[in-house]
Structure formats: C-alpha cells, structure tokens
VOGU-3710 file (C-alpha; in Angstrom, 3 decimals, decimal comma):
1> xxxxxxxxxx> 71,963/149,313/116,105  71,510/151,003/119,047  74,717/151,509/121,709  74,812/149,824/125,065  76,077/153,783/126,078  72,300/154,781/125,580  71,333/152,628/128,856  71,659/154,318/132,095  69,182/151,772/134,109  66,545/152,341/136,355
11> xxxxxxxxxx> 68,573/153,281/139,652  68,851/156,932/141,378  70,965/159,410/141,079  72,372/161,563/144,146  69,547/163,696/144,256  67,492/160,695/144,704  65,691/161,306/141,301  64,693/157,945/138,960  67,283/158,058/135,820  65,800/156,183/132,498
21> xxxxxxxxxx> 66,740/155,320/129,150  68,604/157,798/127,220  65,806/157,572/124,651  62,555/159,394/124,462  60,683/156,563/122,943  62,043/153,864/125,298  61,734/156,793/128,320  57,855/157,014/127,530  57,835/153,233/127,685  59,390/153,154/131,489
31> xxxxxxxxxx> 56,707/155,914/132,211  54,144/153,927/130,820  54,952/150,717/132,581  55,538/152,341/135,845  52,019/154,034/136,008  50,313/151,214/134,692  51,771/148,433/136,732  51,463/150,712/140,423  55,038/150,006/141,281  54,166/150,706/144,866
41> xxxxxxxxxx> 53,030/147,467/145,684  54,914/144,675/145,574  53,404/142,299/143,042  53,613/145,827/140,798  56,934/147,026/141,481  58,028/143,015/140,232  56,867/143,073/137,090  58,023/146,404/136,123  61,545/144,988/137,433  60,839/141,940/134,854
51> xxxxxxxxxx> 60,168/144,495/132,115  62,758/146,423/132,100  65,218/143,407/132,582  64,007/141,895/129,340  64,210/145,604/127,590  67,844/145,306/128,752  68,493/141,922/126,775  66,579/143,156/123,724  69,420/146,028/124,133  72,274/143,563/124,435
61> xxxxxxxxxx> 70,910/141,785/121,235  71,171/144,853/119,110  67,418/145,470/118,759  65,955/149,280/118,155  64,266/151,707/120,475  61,257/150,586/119,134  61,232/146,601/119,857  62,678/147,693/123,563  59,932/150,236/124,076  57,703/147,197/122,956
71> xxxxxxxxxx> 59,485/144,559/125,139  58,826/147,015/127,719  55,454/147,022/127,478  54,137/143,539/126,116  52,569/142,439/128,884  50,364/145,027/129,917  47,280/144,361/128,345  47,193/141,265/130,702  48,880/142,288/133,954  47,119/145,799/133,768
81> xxxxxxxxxx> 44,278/145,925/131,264  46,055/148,587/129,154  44,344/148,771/126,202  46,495/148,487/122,870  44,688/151,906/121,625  46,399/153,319/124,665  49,764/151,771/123,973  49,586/152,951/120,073  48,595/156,419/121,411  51,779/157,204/123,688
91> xxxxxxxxxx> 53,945/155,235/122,003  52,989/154,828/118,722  51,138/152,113/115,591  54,396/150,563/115,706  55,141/149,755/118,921  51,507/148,600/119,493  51,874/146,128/116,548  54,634/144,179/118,276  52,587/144,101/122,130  49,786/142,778/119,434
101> xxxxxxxxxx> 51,414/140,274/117,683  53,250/139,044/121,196  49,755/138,901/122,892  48,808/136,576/119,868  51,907/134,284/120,131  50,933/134,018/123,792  47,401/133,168/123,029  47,931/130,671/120,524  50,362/128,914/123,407  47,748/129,497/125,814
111> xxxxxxxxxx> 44,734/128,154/123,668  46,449/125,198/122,483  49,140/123,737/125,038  46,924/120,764/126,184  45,753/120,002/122,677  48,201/119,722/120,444  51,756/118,804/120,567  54,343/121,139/121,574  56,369/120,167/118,494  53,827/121,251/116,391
121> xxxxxxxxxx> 52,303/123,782/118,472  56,058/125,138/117,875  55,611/124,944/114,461  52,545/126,861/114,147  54,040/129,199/116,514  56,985/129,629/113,990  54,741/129,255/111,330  52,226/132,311/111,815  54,921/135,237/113,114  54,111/138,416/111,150
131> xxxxxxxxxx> 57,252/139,940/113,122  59,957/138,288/114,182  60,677/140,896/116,847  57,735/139,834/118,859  58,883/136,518/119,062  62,520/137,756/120,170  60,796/139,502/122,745  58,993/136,222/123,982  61,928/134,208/124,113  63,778/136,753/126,161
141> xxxxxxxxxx> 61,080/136,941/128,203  60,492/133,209/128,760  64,171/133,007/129,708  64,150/135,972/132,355  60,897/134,172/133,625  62,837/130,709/134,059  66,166/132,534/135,357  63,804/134,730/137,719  61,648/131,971/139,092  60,224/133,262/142,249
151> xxxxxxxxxx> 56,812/133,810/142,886  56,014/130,776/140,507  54,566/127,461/141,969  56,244/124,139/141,293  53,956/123,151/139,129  54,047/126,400/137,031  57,781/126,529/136,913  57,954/122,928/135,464  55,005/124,184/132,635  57,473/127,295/131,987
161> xxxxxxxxxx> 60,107/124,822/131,666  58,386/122,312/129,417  57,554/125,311/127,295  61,273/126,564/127,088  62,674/123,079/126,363  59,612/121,638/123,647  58,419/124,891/121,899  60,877/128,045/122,027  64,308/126,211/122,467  63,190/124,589/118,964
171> xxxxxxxxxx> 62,314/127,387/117,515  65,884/129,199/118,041  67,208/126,187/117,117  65,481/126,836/113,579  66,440/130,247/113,292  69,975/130,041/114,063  70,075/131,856/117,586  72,317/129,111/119,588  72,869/131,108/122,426  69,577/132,245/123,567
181> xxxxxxxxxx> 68,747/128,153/122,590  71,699/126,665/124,931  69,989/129,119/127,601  66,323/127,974/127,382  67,856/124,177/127,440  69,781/124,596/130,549  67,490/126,776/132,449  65,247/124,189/131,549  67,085/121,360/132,331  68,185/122,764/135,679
191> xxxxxxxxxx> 64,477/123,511/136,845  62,877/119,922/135,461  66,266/117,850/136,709  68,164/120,088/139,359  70,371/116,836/140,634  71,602/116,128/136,860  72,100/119,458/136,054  74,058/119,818/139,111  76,244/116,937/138,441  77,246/117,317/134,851
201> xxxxxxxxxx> 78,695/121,165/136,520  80,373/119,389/138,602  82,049/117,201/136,489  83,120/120,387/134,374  84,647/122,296/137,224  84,065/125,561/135,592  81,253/128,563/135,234  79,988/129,154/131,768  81,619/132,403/131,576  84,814/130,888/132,453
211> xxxxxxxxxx> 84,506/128,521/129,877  83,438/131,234/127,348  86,827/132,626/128,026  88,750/129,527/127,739  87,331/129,551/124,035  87,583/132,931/123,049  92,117/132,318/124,466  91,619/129,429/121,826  89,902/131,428/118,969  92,633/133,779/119,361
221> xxxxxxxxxx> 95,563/131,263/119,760  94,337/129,586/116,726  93,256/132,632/114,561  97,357/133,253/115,529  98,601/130,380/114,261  96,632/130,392/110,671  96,758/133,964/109,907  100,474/133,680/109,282  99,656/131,284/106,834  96,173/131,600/105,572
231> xxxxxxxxxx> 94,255/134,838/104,748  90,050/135,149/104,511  89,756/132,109/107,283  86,929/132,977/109,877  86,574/131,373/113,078  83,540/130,835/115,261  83,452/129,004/118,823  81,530/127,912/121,409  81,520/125,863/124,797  78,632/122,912/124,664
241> xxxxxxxxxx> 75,672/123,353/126,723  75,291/121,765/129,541  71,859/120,467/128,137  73,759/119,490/125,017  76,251/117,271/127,064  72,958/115,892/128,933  72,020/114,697/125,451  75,291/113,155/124,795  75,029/111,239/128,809  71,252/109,970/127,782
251> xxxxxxxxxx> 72,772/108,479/124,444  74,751/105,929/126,493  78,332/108,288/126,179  80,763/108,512/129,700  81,045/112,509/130,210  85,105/111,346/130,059  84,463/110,609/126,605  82,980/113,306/125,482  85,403/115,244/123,448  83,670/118,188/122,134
261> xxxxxxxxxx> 82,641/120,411/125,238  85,090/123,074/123,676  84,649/123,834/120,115  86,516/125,913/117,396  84,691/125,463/113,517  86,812/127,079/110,654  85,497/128,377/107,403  87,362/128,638/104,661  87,050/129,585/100,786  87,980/126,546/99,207
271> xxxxxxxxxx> 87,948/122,179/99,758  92,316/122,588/98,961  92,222/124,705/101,671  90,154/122,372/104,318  93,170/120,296/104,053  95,889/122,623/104,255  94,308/123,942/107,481  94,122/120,293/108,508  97,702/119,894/107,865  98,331/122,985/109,958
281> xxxxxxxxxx> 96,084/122,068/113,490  97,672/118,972/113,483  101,183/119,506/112,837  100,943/122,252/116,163  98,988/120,374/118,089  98,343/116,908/119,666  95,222/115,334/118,282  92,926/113,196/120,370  92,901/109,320/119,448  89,984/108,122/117,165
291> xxxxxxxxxx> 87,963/111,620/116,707  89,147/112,354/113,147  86,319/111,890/110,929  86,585/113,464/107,100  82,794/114,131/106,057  83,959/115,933/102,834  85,859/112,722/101,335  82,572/110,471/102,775  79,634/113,205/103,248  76,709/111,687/106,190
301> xxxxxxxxxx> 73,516/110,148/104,310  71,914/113,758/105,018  74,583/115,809/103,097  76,514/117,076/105,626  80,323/117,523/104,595  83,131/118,681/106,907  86,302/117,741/108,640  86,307/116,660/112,440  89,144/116,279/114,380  89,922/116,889/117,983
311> xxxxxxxxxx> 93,244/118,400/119,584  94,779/119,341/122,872  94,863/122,868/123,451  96,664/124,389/126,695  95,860/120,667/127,798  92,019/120,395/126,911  90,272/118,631/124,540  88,686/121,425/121,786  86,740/119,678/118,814  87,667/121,484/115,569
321> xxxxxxxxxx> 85,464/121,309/112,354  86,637/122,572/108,971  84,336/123,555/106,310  84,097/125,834/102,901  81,536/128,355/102,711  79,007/126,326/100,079  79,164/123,520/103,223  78,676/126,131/105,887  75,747/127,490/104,036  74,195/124,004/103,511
331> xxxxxxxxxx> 75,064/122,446/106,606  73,124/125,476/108,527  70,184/125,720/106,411  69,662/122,835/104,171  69,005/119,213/104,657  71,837/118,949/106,434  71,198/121,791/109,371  70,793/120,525/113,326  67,127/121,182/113,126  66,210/118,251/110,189
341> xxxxxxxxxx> 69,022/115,911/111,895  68,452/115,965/115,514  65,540/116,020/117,264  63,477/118,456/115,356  61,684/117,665/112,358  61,676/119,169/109,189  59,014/121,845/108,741  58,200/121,388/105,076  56,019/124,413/104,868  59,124/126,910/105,568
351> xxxxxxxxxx> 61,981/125,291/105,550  63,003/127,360/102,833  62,251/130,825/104,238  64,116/129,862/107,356  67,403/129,772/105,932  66,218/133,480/104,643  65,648/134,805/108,430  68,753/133,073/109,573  70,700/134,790/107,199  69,054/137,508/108,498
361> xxxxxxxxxx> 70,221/137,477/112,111  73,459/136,765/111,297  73,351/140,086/109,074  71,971/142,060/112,005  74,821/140,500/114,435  77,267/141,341/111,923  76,394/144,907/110,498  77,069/147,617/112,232  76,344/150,055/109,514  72,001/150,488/109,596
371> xxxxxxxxxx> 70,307/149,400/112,793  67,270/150,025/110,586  67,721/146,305/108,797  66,270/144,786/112,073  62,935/146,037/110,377  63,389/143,145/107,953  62,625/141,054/110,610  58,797/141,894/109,818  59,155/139,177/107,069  57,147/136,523/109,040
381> xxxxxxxxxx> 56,623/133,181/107,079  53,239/133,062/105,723  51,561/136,283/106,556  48,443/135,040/105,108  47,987/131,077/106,478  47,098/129,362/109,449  47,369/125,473/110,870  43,888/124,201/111,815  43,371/120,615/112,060  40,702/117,534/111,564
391> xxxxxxxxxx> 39,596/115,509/113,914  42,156/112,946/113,270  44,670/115,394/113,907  45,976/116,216/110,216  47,064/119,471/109,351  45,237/121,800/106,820  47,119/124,740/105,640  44,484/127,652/104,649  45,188/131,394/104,137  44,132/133,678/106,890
401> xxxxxxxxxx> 40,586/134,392/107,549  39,574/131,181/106,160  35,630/129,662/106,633  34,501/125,876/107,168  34,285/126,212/103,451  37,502/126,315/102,960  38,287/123,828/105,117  35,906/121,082/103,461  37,120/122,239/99,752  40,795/121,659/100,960
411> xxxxxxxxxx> 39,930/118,710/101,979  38,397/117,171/98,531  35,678/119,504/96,102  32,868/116,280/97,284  33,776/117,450/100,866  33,090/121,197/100,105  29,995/120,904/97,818  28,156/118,546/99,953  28,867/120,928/102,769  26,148/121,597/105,347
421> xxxxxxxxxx> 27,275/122,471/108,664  30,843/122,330/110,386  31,946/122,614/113,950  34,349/124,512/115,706  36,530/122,808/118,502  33,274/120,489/118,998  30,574/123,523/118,971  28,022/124,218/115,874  29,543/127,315/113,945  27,931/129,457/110,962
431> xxxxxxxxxx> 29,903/128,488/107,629  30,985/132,277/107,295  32,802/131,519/110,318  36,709/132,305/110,722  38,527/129,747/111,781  41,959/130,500/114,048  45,122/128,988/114,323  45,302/125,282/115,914  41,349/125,499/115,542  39,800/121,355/115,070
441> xxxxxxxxxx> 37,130/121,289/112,721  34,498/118,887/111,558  32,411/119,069/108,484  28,743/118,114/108,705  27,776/116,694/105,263  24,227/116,262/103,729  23,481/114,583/100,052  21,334/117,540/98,446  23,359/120,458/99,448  22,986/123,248/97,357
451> xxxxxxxxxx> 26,204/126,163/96,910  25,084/129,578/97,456  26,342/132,963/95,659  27,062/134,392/98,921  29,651/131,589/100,195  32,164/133,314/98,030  32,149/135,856/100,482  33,918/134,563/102,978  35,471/131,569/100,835  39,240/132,941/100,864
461> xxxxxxxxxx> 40,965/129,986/99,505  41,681/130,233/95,434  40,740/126,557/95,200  37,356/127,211/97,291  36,402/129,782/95,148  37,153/128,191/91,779  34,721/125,410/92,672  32,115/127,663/94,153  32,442/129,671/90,693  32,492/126,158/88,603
471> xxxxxxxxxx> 29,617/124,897/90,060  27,280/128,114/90,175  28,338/128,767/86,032  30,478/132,214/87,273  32,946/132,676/84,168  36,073/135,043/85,079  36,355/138,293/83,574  37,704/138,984/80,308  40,959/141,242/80,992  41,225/144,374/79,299
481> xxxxxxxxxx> 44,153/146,115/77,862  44,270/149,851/78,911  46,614/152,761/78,292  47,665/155,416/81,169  48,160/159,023/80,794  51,051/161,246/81,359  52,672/163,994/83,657  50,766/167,173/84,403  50,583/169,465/87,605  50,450/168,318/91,020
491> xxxxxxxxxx> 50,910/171,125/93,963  51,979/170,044/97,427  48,810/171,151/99,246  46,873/168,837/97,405  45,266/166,386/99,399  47,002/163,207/97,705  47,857/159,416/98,376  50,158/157,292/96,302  48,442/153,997/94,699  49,836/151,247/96,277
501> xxxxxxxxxx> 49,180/149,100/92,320  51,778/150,814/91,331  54,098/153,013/93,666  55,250/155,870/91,690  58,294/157,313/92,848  59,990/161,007/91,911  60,859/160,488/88,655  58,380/158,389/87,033  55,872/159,787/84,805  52,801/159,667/86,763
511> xxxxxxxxxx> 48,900/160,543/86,171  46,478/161,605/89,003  42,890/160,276/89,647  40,482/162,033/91,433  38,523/159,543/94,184  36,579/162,420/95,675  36,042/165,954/95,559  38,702/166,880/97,102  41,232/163,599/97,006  43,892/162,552/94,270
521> xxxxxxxxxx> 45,533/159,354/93,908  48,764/159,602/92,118  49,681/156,437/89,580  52,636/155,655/87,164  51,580/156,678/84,177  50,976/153,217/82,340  49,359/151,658/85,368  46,131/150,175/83,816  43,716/151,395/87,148  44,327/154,734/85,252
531> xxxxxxxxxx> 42,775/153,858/81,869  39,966/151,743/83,762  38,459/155,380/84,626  36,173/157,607/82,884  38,128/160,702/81,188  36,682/163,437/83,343  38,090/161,732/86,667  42,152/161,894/84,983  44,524/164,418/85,491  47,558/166,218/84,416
541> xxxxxxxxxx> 50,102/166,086/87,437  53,754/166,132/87,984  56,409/165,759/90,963  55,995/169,248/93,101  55,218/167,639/96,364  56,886/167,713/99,642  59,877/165,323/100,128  59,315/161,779/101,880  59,830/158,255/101,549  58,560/155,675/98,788
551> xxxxxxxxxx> 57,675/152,101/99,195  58,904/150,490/96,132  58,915/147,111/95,548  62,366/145,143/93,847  61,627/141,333/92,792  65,164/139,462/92,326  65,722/136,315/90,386  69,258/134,374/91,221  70,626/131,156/91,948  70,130/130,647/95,784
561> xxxxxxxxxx> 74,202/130,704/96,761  75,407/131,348/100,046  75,791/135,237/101,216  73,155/136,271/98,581  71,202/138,030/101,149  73,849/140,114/102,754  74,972/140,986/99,829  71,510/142,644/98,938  71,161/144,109/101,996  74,432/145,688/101,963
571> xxxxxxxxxx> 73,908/146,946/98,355  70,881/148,200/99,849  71,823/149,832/103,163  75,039/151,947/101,720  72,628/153,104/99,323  70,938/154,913/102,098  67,539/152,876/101,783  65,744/150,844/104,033  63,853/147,701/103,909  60,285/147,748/105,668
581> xxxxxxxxxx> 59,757/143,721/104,336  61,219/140,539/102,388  59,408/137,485/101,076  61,466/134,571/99,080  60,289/131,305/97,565  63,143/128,346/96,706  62,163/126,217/93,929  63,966/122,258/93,521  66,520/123,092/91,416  67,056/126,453/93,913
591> xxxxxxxxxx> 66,246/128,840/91,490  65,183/132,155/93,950  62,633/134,257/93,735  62,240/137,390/96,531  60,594/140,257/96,808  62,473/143,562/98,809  60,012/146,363/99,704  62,480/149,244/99,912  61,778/153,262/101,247  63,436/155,433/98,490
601> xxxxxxxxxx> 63,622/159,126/97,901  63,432/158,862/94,006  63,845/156,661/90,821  67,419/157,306/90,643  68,475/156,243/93,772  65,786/153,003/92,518  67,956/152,752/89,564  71,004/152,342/91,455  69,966/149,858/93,602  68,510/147,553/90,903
611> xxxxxxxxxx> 71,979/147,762/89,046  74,008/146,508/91,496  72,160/144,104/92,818  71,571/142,847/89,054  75,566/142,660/88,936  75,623/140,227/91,587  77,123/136,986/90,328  74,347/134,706/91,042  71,746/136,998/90,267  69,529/136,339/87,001
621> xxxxx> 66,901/138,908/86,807  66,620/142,644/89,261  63,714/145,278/88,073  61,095/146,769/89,848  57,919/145,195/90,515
//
C-alpha cells in the first residue's frame, strides 16, 4: 500500500517549477494528462484538475501506483482522443487495461440508461467487472463529479445524481464500501432535494467530520471500558448518513425518534460473551427506553442475529449492536446482509462471489503488509458472461462472445434449431453475430430450418454446441491416455515459453517441445500435450534458465467459515508470493471451492504455501491445479 508521504500535489515550488507525484509511473501519468488535455485553456486545465483530484482519493483508499496512474488517465480517450495504444505505450499493458475496462463500464451506462432499469443496469454493471479497480476508479470519479458540480447543467447534474443514488451507491452497498456509499447518497440527495437535505443538517447541528469525531471519543471511551474486562473484542463505528436518516423520515419516523444517528457495533468471539458485554454497556451507562431488541434469542425471518440496545453517551443517544464473528460474517454477506434486506435485491447470479470481494476490501483496508494484494481485485465476477435480454425484458445469462444462436438454444433447443434470423436491438443481424451486454434480441423462426457445420463456430455456449453436435451426428472424441517425458537440458538463451496446461515451476520435472525452429515450450513432465506429439518434436531439458516469476495455480476445498480468505491471503503474502487472480464457487450446503493464481519463484516455496493453507481448520482439500 502505497504512503500518503509519496504525494507532493500539483502546486509550485519557490522556483516556480510544477512538483508531481513522487512516483515515476504516476509522474508519467500527470505528464500525460497535462499534454493531452492542453491545460492552457480553461475547459483543459479543469479536467486535468478533476484527474488528479480523483488520483488523490484512489491514494487515500490505499490503491497502487498503477490504478492512480490509471485513474489519472481514464478519461482521455473521450475528452482527448488518446488512443489506448498510446496510453499502454507510456505507461504500460497494465495501466491501459484499467482506462479499457473503465471506458467499457462507462459505455455499458451510456448505451443502456434509458432502456433498462438502473437496478439492473447496476447489476450488469456489477455483474461484468473484469477489475474491480476500474470500477473504484468510477465511483470516485462519479463522486468528485457530484461534489465538483460546476460546469454541469441542471438537467445533467440531476442524471449524475440519479446515477450515484440508483446504480453506483448500490453497488458499494454490495461490496461492502459504506463510506464511499453514504457519500454518493448524500451528494445525491443534496443535488435532487437541496431543501431536505438542508433541513435534516439542521436538525443535527453538526458537520460530518464533527460527528466522525464524536464517534471515534466513543469508540475509544468504550474500547476503555471493555478492555479491562474483555480481551479479542473489536469495535467498529459510524455516524448515519444523512441520506440514511432521509430513509428513516420517508418511513413515517420523527427525526427526535430516531435513535441510531451514532453507532458503535461490537464483535466478539463467542454468544456467552454477547451477554456479558451486554451486562457491561448497561451497567455504565443509561440505556434509552424501548430500543433493546435481542435478535440472537429471536433471530429476524431473514437470519439476522444480534443484540440492539441504545445508551446515553456524554449525553447522546449511540445505538450499540453486539454480535459473534459467525453473525458478523453472515449478517454482511449472507441472506441476512443490507443489500438482500433493504432496498436492493438479491443478485442470484453472484451473490456468492460478493461476499469473496468484500472480504477482500476489508483485507486490503486492514493489511498493511503487501500493497500487491490489491491485484486480487482483478477477480471480476463472471469474466466470461454477459446480461442480454428478450423482448419481454427477461434476462439471459450467456458466456462472452455469444451469437443469436446461443441466445435461441438458451432459450429452449425448438427455439435454437428452428432458428432463422435474429435481431439486434430491433435491426436484422448475421447469426455469427456477437451480442453485447444489455443487448435485446429477437429470434426469427422458420419450420424447415436446417443446422449448419459452421454455426459451431461462433456457438460459444456448451449447451448450444451439444445440440448443434446432436443434431448434425458429431460424436466427441475418444480421450486418450498419454505418458510425458522427463528432465533434460534447457540453456537460458533458448528462446522458450512456459505452457500455460500445465505451469511448470523450478523444481518440477519438466520436458520441452519444440513449436518452431527455433521456439521451445517447456511442460511438466506428465502433462499429456507432451505425449500427444510425435517423438522427434520432444526434448531433454532441465531448470538452467534465468530467474523470474511463475503463475501457478492452487485450487482449495474448505467449509466456507468466516476469515477463510484472509487467512489465505496472509498465508500467502508472508510467504513472499503474490496473487495476480481468485475465482470461488459456494455450493448449498457451503462447501467452497476457489481457485488462487499465485507468482512463485519455485516448487518449494509452492510446497509451502499449499501446506499451510491445507492446515487451516476449515480447509478440506489444498494441491496444485
């Protein structure tokens, strides 16, 4: 995680001269931005302002040089034409990956705002991030943009504001990030209903940050009181929204009723101990008539378990909740969570993965020992799937790059095989045509259709293929069971790639095959894409090659349990590897399933790894995939 000390801003020193970032990447960025954007006219100098304010917030969120560098630069393929083979030029694949997946976040919003619902537009939003850092780097942005509202019609401020409240404010909601939601809400709120926003600060009497403070005296004064009695208990706070105590106004509630705008939540190790820490609030201070409510002895319809009370502190009303770990864990990311309760409905697609990114995030705040884990964030939630829709407005989930054909099979095999034509948002469209996110389409059917060979090129869905393969008579291959070969001589000026099958790794026995004259590609030694080749094309290698890094992948079976994540991570981290991705499936009965794809120097430090995550308490099955 980078330091806040590595920011000297954009101002000038006494010699006049421009100081930068105390980073060459993020430096090259400010460069780039400044050039591109001709900050010597007005309209240019603004936007370069509103870049590097949002590269400032990335900073104060604990994100690498790389997703500031990136935050820096998202928008200039629109505001300045800069192509993204420019951007990946000066500043690198990486960095151009993020501006690419932001510019497709903001097109999918763009495309589909008046078509679809921003609840589900939201969704598919959520849905189809390949990195999550992009999307940090929109939210930021659509925050500075509705903090920083000049230049912006009335009309466009209330769209910005619409799009804040409806699509991004749910979207933290989902992933856990409170504080950047509360912000979108009341930024919102104040821009779409100035008079009400302005009244309910009124009627608190105090700034935000002042209020901040008032609960940090209260974390403290609390954190006082138990830790002379309890050890392990951790504390977390917060001051309600405004937006949030808007919510509570709309439901019918008097703001002098509302007892919760201050609020402590304790988490503890065990049920006993709720109670004991009960016994201890309330025998120091004063509770609040009628707000004790014991969710643990009666849990809500949904699940949720915890202890409410409310107490005076200093004076002030301060909600307290008290909760175990197991109910902390389920009450954020199972049924229980804000998102499936309140307003925002249940995403059934994900849900499972989200509590897998939250975890995440809270990891990231928390760690301070690898800023390098933010590059888990890459995880998206279906890398390979987008949302199109029929023309009643019914989702169809299809892997990415999917045709009309796969649309129609989806929909029922009689819908696929008496396929004929389809169209596209309303216009005609070849059936090799791919279909994009929030896309409507309509299939055109005729009664003596006949399935070609050559749909099964661009048929990408398993089921469309199956019945393209059924109906033409295509039997599946009979598998073959082939033997590898082992270690040999391999020099380090040979041109050479390693097989991504089945990432070998100093210390494995390994086998080359030659692909070309002058190219090797190095395999483990009983990876079956060896024995598939004729004899003359093997060879005899071994580990003499220069030192780098090795993608290696690590599938984990385990009970799902709370703190399973940061667990792995942290067995991973101090073993000084880093993770480039995660995926994780959840069955019912929350059996897990994830895959870590881990850089490695060699198969001991592999080894390693795999045995202590395999010790984990929870954890059925670690090995290498």
């Amino acid at each position: 995680m980078p330091s806040k000390t590595l920011v000297v801003g954009l101002t000038r020193d006494a010699s006049g001269r421009k100081q930068y970032w105390n980073s060459d990447l993020v430096r090259k960025a400010c460069l780039l931005a400044e050039k591109e954007l001709d900050t010597q006219t007005r309209q240019g100098k603004k936007e370069f302002e509103h870049a590097t304010r949002i590269a400032k917030n990335l900073l104060d969120y604990g994100f690498d040089n790389t997703t500031i560098a990136a935050g820096i630069v998202h928008e200039l393929e629109e505001k300045a034409g800069t192509s993204a083979e420019k951007i990946a030029l000066l500043l690198g694949k990486e960095v151009e990956s993020i501006v690419t997946e932001y510019t497709k976040i903001r097109e999918i919003e763009k495309r589909n705002l008046e078509k679809i619902s921003r609840e589900m537009l939201s969704t598919i939003i959520l849905a189809t991030a390949k990195d999550l850092r992009a999307l940090f780097i929109k939210i930021v942005a659509k925050i500075e943009t509705l903090q920083r509202s000049e230049g912006l019609s009335k009309s466009e401020l209330h769209a910005e504001a619409k799009g804040g409240l409806h699509i991004y404010a749910p979207i933290c909601q989902k992933l856990g990030l409170y504080e950047l939601q509360a912000l979108l809400e009341d930024n919102s709120l104040k821009i779409m209903k100035l008079k009400v926003y302005n009244r309910i600060k009124t009627l608190l009497g105090k700034t935000g940050e002042e209020r901040n403070r008032e609960v940090e005296k209260a974390i403290a004064g609390f954190s006082q009181l138990i830790g002379r009695r309890r050890k392990g208990v951790v504390l977390y706070g917060r001051a309600k929204s405004i937006y949030s105590i808007y919510e509570k106004i709309q439901q019918g509630r008097r703001f002098e009723e509302i007892y919760d705008l201050l609020g402590i939540r304790m988490v503890c190790n065990s049920i006993r101990e709720c109670y004991e820490l009960l016994g201890i609030v309330h025998s120091e201070y004063k509770t609040v008539p009628n707000q004790f409510t014991d969710y643990i002895a009666n849990p809500k319809k949904n699940g949720y378990r915890s202890i409410h009370t409310a107490v005076f502190w200093d004076s002030v009303p301060i909600e307290v909740q008290i909760r175990t770990w197991e109910m902390h864990y389920e009450d954020e990311t199972g049924l229980a969570s804000h998102w499936q309760y309140k307003q925002y409905a249940e995403d059934r697609f994900f849900d499972k993965k989200l509590s897998w990114v939250k975890q995440l995030v809270e990891w990231h705040r928390a760690s301070q020992e690898d800023g390098n884990l933010v590059h888990s964030l890459k995880m998206g939630f279906d890398q390979n799937r987008i949302f199109v829709f029929t023309p009643k407005q019914q989702v169809v989930v299809l892997p990415e790059g999917s045709s009309p054909i796969d649309f129609a099979f989806a929909i029922h095999s009689d819908l696929g095989r008496k396929c004929l034509k389809a169209k596209v948002n309303g216009k005609i469209v070849p059936l090799s045509h791919n279909l994009e996110n929030a896309d409507q389409v309509e299939i055109i059917t005729g009664n003596h259709v006949e399935i070609k060979r050559h749909w099964l090129s661009f048929a990408k869905s398993h089921k469309a293929q199956a019945k393209i393969k059924q109906k033409l008579g295509i039997k599946p291959p009979k598998k073959k069971m082939l033997l590898g070969k082992k270690t040999g001589v391999l020099t380090s000026d040979t041109n050479t790639r390693i097989a991504k099958c089945c990432n070998p790794v100093p210390g494995d026995e390994i086998a080359g095959v030659r692909t070309t004259k002058r190219k090797i590609s190095v395999h483990r030694a009983g990876c079956s894409n060896v024995g598939s080749v004729l004899k003359e094309k093997r060879l005899k290698i071994n580990w003499d090659i220069a030192k780098r890094d090795y993608i290696v992948g690590i599938k984990v079976k385990a009970r799902d349990s709370p703190g399973l994540l940061p667990a792995i991570l942290k067995i991973i981290s101090k073993s000084n590897a880093a993770i480039s991705s995660t995926d994780a499936k959840t069955s019912k009965n929350k059996i897990l399933q994830c895959r870590f794809n881990v850089k490695i120097k060699n198969i001991e430090q592999l080894d390693g790894i795999i045995g202590k995550i395999a010790g984990l308490p929870t954890v059925f099955e670690a090995g290498r995939e």
